[in-house]
C-alpha positions in Angstrom: -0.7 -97.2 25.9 -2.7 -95.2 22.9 -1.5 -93.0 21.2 -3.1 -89.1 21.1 -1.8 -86.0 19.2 -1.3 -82.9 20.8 -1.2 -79.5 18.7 0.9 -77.0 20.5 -0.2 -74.4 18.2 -1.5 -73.7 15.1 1.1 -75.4 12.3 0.6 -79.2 11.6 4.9 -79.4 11.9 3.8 -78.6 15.8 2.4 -81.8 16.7 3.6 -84.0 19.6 2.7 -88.1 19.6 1.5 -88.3 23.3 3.7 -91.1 23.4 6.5 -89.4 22.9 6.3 -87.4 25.2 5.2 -89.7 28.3 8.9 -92.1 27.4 10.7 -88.9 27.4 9.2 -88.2 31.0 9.9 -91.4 32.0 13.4 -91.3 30.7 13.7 -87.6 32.9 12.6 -89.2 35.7 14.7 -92.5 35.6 17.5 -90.1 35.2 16.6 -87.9 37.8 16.5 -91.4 40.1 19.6 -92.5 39.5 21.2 -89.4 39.9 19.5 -88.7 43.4 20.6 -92.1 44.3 24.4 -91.0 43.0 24.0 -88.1 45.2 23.5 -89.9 48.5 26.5 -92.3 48.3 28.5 -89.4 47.6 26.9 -88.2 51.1 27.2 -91.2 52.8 31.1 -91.7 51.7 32.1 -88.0 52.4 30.3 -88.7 55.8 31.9 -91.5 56.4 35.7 -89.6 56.2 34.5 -87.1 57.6 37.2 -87.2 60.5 40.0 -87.7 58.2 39.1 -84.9 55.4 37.3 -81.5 55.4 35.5 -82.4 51.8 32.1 -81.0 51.5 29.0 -82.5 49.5 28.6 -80.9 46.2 25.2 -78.6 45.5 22.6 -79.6 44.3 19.2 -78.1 43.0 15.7 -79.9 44.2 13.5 -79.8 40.5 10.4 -79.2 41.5 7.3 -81.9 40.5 10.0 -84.2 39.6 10.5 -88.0 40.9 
């Protein structure tokens, strides 16, 4: 993986390694993984006492271009 700056304006403080910021979108969407996979046990398990309990699956928000 190589490294490339990215100047998000003007200031020489404002640059980003590339780097950085393709393990930081990894990191989001490991996180983002894990946490839909979080989400459909808890959908399989209130499912599964369904007859028994009148608990509902939490909300959740789709993030768009993610995972």
């Amino acid at each position: 993986m190589y490294s490339q700056s990215i100047g998000v304006d003007s200031s020489e403080s404002a640059i980003i390694e590339s780097d950085h910021l393709n393990e930081t979108e990894e990191d989001v969407n490991d996180d983002y993984d894990r946490l839909s996979e979080e989400q459909e046990s808890v959908r399989e398990i209130l499912s599964s006492v369904s007859d028994i309990s009148s608990a509902s699956h939490p909300v959740s928000f789709a993030l768009d271009g993610i995972g």
